[in-house]
mmCIF file of the N, C-alpha and C atoms, coordinates in Angstrom:
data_MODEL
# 
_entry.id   MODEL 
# 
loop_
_atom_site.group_PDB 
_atom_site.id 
_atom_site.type_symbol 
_atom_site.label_atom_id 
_atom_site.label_alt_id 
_atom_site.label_comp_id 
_atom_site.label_asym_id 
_atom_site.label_entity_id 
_atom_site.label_seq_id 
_atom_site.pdbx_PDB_ins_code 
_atom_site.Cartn_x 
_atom_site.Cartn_y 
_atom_site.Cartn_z 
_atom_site.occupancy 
_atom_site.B_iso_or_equiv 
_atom_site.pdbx_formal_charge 
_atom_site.auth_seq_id 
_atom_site.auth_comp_id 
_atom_site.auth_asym_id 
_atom_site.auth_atom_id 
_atom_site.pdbx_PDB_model_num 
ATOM 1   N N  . UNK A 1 1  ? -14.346 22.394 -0.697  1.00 0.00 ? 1  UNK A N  1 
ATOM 2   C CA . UNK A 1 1  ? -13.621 23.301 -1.556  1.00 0.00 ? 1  UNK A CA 1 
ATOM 3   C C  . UNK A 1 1  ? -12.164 22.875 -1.598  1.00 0.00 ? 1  UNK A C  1 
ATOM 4   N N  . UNK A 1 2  ? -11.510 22.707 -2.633  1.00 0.00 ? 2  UNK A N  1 
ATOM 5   C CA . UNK A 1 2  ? -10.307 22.128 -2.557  1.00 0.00 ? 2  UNK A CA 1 
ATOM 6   C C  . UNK A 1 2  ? -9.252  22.831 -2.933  1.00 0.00 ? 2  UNK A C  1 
ATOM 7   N N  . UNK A 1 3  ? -9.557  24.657 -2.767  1.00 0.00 ? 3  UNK A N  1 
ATOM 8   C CA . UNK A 1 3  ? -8.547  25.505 -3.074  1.00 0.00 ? 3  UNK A CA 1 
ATOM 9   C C  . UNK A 1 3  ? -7.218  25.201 -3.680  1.00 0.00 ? 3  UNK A C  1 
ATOM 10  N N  . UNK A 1 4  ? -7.147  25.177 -4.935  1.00 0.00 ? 4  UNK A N  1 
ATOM 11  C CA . UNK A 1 4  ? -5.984  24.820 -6.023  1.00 0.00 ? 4  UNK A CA 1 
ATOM 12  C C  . UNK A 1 4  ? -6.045  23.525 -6.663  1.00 0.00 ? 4  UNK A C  1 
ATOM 13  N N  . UNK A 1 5  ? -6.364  22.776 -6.183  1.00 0.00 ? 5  UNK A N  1 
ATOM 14  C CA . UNK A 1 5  ? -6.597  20.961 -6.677  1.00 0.00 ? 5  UNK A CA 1 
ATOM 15  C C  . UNK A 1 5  ? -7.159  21.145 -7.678  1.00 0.00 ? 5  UNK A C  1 
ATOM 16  N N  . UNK A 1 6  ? -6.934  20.355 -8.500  1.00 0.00 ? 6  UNK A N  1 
ATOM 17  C CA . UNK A 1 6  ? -8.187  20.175 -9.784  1.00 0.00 ? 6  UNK A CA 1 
ATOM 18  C C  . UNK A 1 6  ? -9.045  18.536 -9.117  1.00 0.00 ? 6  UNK A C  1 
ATOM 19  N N  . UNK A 1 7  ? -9.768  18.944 -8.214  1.00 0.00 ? 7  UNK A N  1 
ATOM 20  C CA . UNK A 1 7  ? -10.329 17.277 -8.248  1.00 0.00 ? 7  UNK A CA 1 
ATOM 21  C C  . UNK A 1 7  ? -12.184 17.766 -9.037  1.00 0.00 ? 7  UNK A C  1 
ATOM 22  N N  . UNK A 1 8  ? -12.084 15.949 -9.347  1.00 0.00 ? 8  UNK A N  1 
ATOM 23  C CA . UNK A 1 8  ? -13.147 15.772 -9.914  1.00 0.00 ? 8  UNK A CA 1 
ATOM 24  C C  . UNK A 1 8  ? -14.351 15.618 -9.285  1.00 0.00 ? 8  UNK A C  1 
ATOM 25  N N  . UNK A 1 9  ? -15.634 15.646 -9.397  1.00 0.00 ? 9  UNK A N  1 
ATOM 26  C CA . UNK A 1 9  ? -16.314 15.252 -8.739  1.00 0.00 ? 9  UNK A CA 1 
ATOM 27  C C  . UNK A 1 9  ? -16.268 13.810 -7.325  1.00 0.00 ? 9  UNK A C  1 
ATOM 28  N N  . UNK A 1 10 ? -16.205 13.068 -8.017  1.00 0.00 ? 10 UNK A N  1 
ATOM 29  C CA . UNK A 1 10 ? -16.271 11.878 -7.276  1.00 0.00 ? 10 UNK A CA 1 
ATOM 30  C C  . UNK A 1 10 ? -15.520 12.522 -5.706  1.00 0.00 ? 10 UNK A C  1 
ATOM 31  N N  . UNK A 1 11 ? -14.200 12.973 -5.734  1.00 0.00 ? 11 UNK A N  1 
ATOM 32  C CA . UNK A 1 11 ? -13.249 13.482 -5.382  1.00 0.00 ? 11 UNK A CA 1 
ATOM 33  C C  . UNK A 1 11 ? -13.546 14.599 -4.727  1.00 0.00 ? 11 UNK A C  1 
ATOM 34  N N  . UNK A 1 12 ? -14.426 15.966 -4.891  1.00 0.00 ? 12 UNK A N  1 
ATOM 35  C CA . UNK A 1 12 ? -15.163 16.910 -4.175  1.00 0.00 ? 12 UNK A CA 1 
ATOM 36  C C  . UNK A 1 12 ? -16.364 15.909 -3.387  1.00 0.00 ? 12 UNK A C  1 
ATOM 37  N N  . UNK A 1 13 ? -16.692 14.932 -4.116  1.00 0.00 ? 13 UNK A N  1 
ATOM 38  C CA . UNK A 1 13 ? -17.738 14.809 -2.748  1.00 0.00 ? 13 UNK A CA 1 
ATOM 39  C C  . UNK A 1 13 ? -17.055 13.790 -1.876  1.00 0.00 ? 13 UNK A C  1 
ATOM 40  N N  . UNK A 1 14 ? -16.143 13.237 -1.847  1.00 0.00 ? 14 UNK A N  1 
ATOM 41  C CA . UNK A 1 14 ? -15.556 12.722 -0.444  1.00 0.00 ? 14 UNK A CA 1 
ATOM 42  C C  . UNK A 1 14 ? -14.883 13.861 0.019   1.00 0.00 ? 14 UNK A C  1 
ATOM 43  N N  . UNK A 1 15 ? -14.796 14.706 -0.059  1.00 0.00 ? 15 UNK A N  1 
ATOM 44  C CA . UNK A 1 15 ? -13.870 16.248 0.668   1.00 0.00 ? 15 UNK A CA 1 
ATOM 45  C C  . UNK A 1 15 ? -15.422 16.331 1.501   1.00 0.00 ? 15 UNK A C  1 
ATOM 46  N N  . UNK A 1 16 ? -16.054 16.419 1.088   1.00 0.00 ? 16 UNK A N  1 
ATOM 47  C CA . UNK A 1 16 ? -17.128 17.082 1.380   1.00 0.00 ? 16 UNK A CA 1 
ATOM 48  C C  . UNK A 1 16 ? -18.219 16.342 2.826   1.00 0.00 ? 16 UNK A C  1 
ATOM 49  N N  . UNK A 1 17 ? -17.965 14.723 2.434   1.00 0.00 ? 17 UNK A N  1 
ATOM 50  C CA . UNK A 1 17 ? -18.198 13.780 3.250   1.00 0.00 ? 17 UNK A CA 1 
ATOM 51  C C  . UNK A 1 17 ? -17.291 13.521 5.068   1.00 0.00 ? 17 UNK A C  1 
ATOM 52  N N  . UNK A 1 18 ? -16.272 14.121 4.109   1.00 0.00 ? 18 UNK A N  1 
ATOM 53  C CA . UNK A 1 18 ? -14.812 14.197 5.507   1.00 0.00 ? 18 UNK A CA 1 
ATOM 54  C C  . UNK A 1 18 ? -15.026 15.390 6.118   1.00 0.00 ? 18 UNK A C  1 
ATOM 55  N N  . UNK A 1 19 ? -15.171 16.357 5.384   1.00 0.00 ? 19 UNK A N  1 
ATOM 56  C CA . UNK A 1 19 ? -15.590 17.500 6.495   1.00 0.00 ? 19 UNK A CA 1 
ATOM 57  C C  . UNK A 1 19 ? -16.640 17.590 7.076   1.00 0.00 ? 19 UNK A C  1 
ATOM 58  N N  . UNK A 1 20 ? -17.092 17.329 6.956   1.00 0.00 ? 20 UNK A N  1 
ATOM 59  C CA . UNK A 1 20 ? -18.972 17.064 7.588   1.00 0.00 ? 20 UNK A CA 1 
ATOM 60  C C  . UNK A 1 20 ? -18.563 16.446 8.838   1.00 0.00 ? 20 UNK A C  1 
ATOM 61  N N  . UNK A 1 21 ? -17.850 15.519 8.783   1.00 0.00 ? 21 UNK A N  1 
ATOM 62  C CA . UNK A 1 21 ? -17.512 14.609 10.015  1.00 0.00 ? 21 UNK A CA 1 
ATOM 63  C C  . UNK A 1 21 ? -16.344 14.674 10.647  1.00 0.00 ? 21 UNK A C  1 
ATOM 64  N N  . UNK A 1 22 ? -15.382 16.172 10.376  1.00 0.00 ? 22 UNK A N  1 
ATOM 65  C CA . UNK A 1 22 ? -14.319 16.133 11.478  1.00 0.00 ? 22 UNK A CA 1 
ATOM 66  C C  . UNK A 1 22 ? -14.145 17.281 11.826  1.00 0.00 ? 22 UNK A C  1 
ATOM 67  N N  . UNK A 1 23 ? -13.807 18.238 12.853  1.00 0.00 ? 23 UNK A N  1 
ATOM 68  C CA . UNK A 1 23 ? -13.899 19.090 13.508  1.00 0.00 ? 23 UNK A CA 1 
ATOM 69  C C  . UNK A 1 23 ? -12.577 19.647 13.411  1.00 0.00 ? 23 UNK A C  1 
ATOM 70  N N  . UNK A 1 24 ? -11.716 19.704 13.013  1.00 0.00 ? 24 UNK A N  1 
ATOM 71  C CA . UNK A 1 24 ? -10.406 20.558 12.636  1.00 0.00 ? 24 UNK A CA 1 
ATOM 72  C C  . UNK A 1 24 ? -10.196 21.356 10.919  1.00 0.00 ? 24 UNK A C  1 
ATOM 73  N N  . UNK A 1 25 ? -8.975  21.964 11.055  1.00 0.00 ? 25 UNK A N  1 
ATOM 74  C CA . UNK A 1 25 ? -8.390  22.274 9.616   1.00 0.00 ? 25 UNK A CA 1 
ATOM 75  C C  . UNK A 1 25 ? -8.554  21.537 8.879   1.00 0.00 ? 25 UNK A C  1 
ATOM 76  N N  . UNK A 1 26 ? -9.214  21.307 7.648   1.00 0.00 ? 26 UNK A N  1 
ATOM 77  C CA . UNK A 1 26 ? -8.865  20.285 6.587   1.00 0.00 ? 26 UNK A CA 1 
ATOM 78  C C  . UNK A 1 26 ? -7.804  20.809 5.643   1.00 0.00 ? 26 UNK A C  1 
ATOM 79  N N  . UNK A 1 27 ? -6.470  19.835 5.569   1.00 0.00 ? 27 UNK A N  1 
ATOM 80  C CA . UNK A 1 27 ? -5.851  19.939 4.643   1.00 0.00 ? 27 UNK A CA 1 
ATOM 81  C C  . UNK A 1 27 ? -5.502  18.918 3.683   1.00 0.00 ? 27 UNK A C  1 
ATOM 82  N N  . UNK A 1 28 ? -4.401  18.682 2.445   1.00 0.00 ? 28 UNK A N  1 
ATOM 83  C CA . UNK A 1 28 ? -4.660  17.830 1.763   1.00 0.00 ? 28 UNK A CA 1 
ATOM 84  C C  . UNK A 1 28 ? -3.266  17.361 1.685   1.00 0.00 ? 28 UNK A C  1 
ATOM 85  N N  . UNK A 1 29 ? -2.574  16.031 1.938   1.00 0.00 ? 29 UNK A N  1 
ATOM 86  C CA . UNK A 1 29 ? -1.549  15.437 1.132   1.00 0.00 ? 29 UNK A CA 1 
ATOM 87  C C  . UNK A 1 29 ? -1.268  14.740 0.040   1.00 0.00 ? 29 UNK A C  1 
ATOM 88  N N  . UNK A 1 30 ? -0.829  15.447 -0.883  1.00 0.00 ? 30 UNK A N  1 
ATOM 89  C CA . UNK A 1 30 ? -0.871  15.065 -2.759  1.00 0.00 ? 30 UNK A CA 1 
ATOM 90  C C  . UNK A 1 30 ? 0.794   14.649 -3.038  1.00 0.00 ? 30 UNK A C  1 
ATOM 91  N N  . UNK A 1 31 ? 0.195   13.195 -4.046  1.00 0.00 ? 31 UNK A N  1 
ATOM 92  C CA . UNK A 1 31 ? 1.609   12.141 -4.110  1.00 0.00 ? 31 UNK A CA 1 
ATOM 93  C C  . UNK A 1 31 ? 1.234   12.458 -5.715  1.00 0.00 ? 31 UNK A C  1 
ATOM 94  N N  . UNK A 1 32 ? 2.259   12.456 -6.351  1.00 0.00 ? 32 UNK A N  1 
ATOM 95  C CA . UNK A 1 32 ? 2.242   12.017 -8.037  1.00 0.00 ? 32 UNK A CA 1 
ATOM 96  C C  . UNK A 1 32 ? 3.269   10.725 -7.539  1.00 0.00 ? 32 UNK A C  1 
ATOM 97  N N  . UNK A 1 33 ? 2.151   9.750  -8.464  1.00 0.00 ? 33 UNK A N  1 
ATOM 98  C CA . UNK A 1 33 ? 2.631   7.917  -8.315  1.00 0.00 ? 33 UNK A CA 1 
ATOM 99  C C  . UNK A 1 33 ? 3.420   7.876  -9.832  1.00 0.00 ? 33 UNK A C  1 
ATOM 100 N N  . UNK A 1 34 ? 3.339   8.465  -10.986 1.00 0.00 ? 34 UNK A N  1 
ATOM 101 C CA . UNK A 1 34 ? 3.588   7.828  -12.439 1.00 0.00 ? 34 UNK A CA 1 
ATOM 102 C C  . UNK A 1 34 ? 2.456   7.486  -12.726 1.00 0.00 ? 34 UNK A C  1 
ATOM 103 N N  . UNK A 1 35 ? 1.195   7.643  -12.009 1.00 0.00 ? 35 UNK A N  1 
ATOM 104 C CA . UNK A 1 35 ? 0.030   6.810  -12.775 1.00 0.00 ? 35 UNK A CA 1 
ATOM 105 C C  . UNK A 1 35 ? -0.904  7.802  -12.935 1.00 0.00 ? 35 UNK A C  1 
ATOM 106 N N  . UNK A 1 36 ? -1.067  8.090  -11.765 1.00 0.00 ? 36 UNK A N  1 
ATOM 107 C CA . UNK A 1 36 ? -2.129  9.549  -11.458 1.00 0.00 ? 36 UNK A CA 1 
ATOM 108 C C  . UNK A 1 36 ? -1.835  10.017 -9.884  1.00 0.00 ? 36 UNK A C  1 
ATOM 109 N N  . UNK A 1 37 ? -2.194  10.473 -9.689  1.00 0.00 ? 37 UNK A N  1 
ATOM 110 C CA . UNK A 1 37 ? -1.915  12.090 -8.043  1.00 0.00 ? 37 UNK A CA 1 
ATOM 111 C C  . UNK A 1 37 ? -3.259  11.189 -6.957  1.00 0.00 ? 37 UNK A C  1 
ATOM 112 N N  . UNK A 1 38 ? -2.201  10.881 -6.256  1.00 0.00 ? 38 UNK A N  1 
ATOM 113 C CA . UNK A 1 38 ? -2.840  10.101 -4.789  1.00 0.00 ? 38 UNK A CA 1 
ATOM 114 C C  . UNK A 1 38 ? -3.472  11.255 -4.012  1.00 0.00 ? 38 UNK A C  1 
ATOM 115 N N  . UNK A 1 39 ? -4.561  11.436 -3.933  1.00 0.00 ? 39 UNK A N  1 
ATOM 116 C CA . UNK A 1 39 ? -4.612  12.602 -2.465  1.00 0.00 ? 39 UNK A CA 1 
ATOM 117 C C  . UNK A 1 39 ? -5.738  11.972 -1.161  1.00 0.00 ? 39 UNK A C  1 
ATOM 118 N N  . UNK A 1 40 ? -4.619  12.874 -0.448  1.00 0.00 ? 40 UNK A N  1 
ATOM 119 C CA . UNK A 1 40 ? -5.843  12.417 1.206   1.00 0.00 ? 40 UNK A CA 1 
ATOM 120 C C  . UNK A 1 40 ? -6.155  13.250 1.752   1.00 0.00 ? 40 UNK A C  1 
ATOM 121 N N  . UNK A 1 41 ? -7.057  13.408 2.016   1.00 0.00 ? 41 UNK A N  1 
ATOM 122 C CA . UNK A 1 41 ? -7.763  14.379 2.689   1.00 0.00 ? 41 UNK A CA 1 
ATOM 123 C C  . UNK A 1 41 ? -7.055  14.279 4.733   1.00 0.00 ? 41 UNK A C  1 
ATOM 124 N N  . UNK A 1 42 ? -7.108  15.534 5.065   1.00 0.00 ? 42 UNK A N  1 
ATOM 125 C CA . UNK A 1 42 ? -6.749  15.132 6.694   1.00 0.00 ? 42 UNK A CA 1 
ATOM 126 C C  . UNK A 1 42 ? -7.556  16.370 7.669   1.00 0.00 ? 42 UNK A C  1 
ATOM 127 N N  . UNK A 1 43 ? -7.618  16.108 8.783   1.00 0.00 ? 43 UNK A N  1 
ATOM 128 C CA . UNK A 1 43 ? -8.429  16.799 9.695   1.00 0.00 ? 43 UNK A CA 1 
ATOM 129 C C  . UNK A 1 43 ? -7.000  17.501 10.846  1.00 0.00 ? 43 UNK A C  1 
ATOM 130 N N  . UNK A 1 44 ? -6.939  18.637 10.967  1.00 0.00 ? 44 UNK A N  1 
ATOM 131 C CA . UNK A 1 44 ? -5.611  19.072 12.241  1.00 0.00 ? 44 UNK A CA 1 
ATOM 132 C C  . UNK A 1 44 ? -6.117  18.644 13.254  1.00 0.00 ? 44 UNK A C  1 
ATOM 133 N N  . UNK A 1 45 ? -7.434  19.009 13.528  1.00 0.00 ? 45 UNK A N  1 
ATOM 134 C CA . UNK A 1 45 ? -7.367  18.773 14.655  1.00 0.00 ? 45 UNK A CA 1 
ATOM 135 C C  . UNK A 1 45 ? -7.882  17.852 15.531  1.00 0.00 ? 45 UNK A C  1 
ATOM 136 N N  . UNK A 1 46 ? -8.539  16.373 14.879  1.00 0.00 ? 46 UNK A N  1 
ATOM 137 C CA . UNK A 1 46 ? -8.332  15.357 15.693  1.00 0.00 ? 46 UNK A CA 1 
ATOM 138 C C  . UNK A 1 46 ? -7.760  13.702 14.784  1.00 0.00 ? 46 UNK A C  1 
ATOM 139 N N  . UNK A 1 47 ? -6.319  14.606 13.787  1.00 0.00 ? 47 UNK A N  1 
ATOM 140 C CA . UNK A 1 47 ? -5.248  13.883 13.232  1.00 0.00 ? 47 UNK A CA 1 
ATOM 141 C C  . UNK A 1 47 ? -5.700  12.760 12.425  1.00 0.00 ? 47 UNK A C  1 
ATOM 142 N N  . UNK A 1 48 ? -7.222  12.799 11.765  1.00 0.00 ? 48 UNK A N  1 
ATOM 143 C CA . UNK A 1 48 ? -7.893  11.747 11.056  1.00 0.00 ? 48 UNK A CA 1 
ATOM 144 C C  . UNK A 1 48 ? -7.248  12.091 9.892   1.00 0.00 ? 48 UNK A C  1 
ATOM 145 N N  . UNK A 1 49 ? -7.076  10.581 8.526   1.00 0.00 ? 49 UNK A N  1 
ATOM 146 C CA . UNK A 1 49 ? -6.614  10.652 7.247   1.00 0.00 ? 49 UNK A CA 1 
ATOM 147 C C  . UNK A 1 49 ? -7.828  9.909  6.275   1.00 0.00 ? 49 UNK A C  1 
ATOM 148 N N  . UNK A 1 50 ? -7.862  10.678 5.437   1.00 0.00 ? 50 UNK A N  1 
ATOM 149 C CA . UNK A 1 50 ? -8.908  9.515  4.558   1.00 0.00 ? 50 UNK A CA 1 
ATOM 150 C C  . UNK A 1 50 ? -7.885  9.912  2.769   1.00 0.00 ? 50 UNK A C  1 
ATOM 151 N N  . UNK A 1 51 ? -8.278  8.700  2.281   1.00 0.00 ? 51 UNK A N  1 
ATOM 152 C CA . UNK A 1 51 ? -7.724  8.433  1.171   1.00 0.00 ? 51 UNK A CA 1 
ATOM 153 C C  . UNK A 1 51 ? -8.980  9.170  0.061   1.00 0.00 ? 51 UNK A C  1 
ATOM 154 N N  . UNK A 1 52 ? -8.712  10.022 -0.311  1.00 0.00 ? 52 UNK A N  1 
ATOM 155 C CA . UNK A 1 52 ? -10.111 10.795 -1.414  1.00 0.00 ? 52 UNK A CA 1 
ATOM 156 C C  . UNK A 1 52 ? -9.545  10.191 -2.910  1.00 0.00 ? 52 UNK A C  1 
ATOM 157 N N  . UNK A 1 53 ? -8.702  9.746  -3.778  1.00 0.00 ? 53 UNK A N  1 
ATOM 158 C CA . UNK A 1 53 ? -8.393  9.274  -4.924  1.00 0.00 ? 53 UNK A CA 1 
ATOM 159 C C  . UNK A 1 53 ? -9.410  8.590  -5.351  1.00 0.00 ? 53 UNK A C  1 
ATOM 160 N N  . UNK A 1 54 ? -9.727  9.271  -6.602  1.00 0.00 ? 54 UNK A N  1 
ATOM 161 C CA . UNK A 1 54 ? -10.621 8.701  -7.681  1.00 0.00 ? 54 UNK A CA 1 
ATOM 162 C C  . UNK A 1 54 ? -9.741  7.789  -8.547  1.00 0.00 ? 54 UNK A C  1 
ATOM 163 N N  . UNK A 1 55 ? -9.838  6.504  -8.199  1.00 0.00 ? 55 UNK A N  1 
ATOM 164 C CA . UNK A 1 55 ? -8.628  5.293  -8.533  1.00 0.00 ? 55 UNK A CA 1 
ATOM 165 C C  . UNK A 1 55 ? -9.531  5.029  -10.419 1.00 0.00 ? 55 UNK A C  1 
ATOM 166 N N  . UNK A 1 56 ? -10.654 4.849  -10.200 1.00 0.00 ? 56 UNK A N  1 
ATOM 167 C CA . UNK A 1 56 ? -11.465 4.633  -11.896 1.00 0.00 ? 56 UNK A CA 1 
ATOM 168 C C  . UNK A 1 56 ? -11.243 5.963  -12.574 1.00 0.00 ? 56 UNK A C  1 
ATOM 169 N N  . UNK A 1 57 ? -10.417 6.914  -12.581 1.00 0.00 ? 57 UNK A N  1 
ATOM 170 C CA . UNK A 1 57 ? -10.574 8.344  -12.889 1.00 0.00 ? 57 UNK A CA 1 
ATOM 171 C C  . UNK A 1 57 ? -8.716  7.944  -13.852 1.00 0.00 ? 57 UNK A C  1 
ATOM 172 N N  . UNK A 1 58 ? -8.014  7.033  -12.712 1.00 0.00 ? 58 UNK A N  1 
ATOM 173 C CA . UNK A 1 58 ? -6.643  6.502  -13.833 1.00 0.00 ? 58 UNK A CA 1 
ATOM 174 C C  . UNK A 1 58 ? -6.742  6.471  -15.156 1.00 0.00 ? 58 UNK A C  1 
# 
Protein backbone atom coordinates (compact mmCIF):
# COMPACT_ATOMS: atom_id res chain seq x y z
CA UNK A 1 0.00 0.00 0.00
CA UNK A 2 1.73 3.11 -0.83
CA UNK A 3 -0.46 5.61 1.09
CA UNK A 4 -0.36 8.90 -1.13
CA UNK A 5 2.09 7.77 -4.03
CA UNK A 6 0.56 7.37 -7.24
CA UNK A 7 2.73 4.23 -8.16
CA UNK A 8 1.98 2.02 -10.90
CA UNK A 9 1.72 -1.39 -10.90
CA UNK A 10 5.08 -2.63 -11.73
CA UNK A 11 5.94 -0.30 -8.71
CA UNK A 12 3.10 -1.75 -6.12
CA UNK A 13 4.42 -5.06 -6.73
CA UNK A 14 8.03 -4.43 -5.73
CA UNK A 15 6.49 -2.58 -2.45
CA UNK A 16 4.90 -5.60 -2.04
CA UNK A 17 7.97 -7.99 -2.72
CA UNK A 18 10.07 -5.72 -0.04
CA UNK A 19 7.67 -6.09 2.52
CA UNK A 20 7.22 -9.64 2.47
CA UNK A 21 10.89 -9.78 3.21
CA UNK A 22 11.67 -7.15 5.88
CA UNK A 23 10.52 -6.92 9.29
CA UNK A 24 10.32 -3.13 10.15
CA UNK A 25 8.30 0.21 9.18
CA UNK A 26 8.19 0.51 5.54
CA UNK A 27 8.70 3.89 4.40
CA UNK A 28 9.41 5.61 1.13
CA UNK A 29 12.19 8.14 -0.17
CA UNK A 30 10.85 10.16 -3.31
CA UNK A 31 13.44 12.28 -5.61
CA UNK A 32 11.88 14.33 -8.65
CA UNK A 33 15.09 13.91 -11.20
CA UNK A 34 13.52 16.32 -14.30
CA UNK A 35 12.76 13.04 -15.86
CA UNK A 36 10.41 11.18 -13.63
CA UNK A 37 10.18 10.61 -9.41
CA UNK A 38 12.95 8.11 -8.21
CA UNK A 39 11.44 6.16 -5.26
CA UNK A 40 12.89 3.61 -2.73
CA UNK A 41 11.33 1.73 -0.78
CA UNK A 42 13.09 1.27 3.00
CA UNK A 43 12.59 -1.03 6.01
CA UNK A 44 13.17 1.01 9.90
CA UNK A 45 13.89 -1.55 11.27
CA UNK A 46 16.68 -3.55 9.89
CA UNK A 47 17.84 -0.15 7.69
CA UNK A 48 17.41 -2.15 4.21
CA UNK A 49 16.91 0.22 0.83
CA UNK A 50 15.58 -1.05 -2.40
CA UNK A 51 15.24 1.08 -5.46
CA UNK A 52 11.20 0.43 -6.57
CA UNK A 53 11.35 2.99 -9.88
CA UNK A 54 9.58 1.92 -12.82
CA UNK A 55 12.60 3.31 -15.10
CA UNK A 56 10.37 1.90 -18.68
CA UNK A 57 7.34 3.88 -17.10
CA UNK A 58 9.86 7.38 -18.17
Amino acid sequence: MSYGLNLNDVEEERVEKFRASHCGTIYYKVWNTGIGTKIHVCCEGCKAEEDISDYDSW
